[in-house]
Each structure stands twice: as structure tokens, then as C-alpha cells.
C-alpha positions as CSV (number, residue, x, y, z in Angstrom):
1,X,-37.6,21.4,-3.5
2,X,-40.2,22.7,-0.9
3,X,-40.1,21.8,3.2
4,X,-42.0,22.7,5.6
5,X,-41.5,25.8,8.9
6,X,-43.6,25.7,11.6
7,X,-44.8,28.9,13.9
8,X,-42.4,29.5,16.9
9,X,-41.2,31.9,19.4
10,X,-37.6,31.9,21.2
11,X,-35.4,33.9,22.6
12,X,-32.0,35.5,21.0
13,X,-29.4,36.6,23.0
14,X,-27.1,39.1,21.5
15,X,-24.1,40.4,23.1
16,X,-25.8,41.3,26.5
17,X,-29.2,41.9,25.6
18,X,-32.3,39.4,24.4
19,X,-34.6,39.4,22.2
20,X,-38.2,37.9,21.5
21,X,-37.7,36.3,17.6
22,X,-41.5,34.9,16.4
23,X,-42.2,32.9,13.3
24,X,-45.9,33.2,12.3
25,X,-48.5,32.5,9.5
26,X,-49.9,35.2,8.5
27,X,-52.3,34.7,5.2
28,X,-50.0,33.2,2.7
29,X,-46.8,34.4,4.0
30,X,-44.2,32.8,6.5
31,X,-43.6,36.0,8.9
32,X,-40.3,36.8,11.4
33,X,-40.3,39.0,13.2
34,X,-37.9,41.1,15.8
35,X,-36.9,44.1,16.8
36,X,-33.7,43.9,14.9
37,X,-35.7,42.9,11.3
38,X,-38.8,41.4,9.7
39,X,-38.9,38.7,7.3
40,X,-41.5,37.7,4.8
41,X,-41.3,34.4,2.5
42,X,-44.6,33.2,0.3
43,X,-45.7,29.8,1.1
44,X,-46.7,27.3,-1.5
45,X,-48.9,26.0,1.1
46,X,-50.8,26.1,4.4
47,X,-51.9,23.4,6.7
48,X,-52.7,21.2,9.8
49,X,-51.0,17.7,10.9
50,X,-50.5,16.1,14.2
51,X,-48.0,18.5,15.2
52,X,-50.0,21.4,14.7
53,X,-49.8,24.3,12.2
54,X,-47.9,24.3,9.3
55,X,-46.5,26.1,6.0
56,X,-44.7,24.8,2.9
57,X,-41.7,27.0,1.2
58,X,-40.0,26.3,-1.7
59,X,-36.7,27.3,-2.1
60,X,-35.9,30.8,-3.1
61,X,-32.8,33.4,-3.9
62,X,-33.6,37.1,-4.2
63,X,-32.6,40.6,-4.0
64,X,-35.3,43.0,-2.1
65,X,-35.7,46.3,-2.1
66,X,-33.5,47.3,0.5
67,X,-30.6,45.6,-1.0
68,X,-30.7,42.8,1.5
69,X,-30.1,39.2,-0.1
70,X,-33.2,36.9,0.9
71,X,-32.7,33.2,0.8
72,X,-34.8,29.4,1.6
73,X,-32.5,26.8,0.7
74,X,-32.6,23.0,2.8
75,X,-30.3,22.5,4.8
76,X,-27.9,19.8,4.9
77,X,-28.7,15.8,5.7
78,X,-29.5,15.0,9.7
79,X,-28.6,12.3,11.5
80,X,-31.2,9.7,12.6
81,X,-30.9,7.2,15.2
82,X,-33.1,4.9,12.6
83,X,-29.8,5.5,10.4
84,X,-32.1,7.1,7.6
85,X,-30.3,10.3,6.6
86,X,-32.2,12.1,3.5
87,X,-34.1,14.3,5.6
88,X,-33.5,17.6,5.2
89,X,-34.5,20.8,7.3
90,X,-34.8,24.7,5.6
91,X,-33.0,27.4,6.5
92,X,-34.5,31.1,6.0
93,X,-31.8,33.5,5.4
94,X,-31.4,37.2,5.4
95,X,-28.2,39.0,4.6
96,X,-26.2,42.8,3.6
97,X,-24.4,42.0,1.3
98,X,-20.9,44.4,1.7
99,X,-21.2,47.4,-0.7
100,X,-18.8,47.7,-4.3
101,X,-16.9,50.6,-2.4
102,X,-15.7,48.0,0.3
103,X,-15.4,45.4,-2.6
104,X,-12.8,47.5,-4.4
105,X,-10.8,48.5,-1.6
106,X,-10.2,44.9,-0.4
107,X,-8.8,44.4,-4.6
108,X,-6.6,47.0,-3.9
109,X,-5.5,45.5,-0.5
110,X,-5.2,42.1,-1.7
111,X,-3.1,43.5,-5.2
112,X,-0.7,45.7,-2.5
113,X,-0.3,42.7,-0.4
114,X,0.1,39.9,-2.5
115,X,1.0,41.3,-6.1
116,X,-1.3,39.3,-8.0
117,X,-4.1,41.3,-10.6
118,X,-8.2,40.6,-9.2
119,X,-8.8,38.8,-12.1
120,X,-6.0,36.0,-10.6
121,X,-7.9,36.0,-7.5
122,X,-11.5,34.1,-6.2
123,X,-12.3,37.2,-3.1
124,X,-14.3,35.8,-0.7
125,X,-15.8,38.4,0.8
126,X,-18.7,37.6,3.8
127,X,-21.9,39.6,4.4
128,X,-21.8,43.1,6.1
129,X,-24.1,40.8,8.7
130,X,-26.5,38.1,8.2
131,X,-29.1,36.3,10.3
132,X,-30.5,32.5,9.9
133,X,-33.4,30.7,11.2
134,X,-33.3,26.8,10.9
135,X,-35.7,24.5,11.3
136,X,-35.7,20.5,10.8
137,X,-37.3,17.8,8.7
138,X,-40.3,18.4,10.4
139,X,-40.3,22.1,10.6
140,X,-39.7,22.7,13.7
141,X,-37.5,26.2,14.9
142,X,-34.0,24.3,15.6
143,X,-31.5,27.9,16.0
144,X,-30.4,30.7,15.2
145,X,-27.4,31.9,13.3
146,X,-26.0,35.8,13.2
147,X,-23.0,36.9,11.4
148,X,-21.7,40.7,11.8
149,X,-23.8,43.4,13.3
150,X,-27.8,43.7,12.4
């Protein structure tokens, strides 16, 4: 499934401090950008409606370079005063995922603490950090989401 992002600049506050978070088109690409990371995702598409610029994503999982997990995936259903509620927004995702190292040790936690073997156990174990951009149905920025420390 593909949706649409539009360009945008906000604000972020973090702890005590702000920062300036952007969301551009730049050639074929879907930029954001920071201080604290940059993000680049292909578009399928680029173009103009009412609303004003535009790009199309499709939905995407992949591990880059750096070891950070990239992600586009739509978000869940909205609610519409019109009661229609198959519209669905994107979210852009980056994340660290938590080395093997940190992996193992919480096994060996988990075995010392509860006595059962990993292979008895689903570990859910979340990102090192991770940082979200949503937008809506229409493509429009609608937040922010941070887990952890980037």
C-alpha cells in the first residue's frame, strides 16, 4: 500500500531543549531532517493537489548501513466525524535496534529469574531508541514519537 507525506517543519521538544524537525522533497526522496538524525525514504511518486506539494511512499522494512532499522508502514484507521473510518495515515520510522550482547544478558536474566530455558520464552525486547513521524490520510505532519535516547 502507498500513502502520501507532505513537506513540514515543527518543533520537538526534548527534555529541556527544542529542536527544528523538517520534512522535505528533495528529487525523488522524502528527506527529515534534524540535528539529532536524517532520514531518507524513495518516493514512488511526486506531485501537486489543492493542498500543495506532495509525495507518495510505499511501505517499506529495511536494515541500513548503520544498523538502524528503517520503516513506512500506515498507520492505524482515524476517526471521521462523517463516520467513514478506512483512512489511514503513514508513519516513517527510524530505530537502534539493542545489540546481541544486551540480547543475551537479558536470557541470562530472565533464566536466573524465572528458571525457564529461552527457547520457553517470547523476549520482548524494545529499541535502544527510536523516533516516529506521523502524518494523516491526507499527508499532513500529525506528531512526533521518541523512544529511548537518540
Amino acid at each position: 500500500m502507498a500513502g502520501k507525506v507532505r513537506p513540514f517543519e515543527e518543533n520537538l521538544e526534548v527534555s529541556s531543549s527544542v529542536y527544528q524537525v523538517r520534512g522535505i522533497i528533495d528529487c525523488n526522496r522524502f528527506v527529515i531532517t534534524s540535528v539529532l538524525l536524517r532520514i531518507e525514504v524513495e518516493t514512488s511518486e511526486i506531485g501537486k493537489d489543492e493542498k500543495g506539494p506532495f509525495a507518495i511512499l510505499t511501505e517499506l522494512e529495511y536494515i541500513e548501513p548503520d544498523g538502524t532499522l528503517l520503516s513506512v508502514e500506515h498507520e492505524g484507521s482515524e476517526s471521521w466525524s462523517d463516520g467513514y473510518k478506512d483512512r489511514h495515515g503513514l508513519i516513517i520510522s527510524k530505530a537502534k535496534p539493542v545489540s546481541s550482547k544486551t540480547i543475551g544478558d537479558l536470557e541470562v536474566h530472565a533464566v536466573c529469574h524465572t528458571g525457564y530455558l529461552p527457547s520457553a520464552m517470547n523476549l520482548i525486547v524494545p529499541p535502544e531508541w527510536s523516533f516516529s513521524v506521523y502524518f494523516n490520510s491526507i499527508g499532513n505532519f500529525d506528531g512526533f514519537g521518541i523512544c529511548g535516547h537518540l
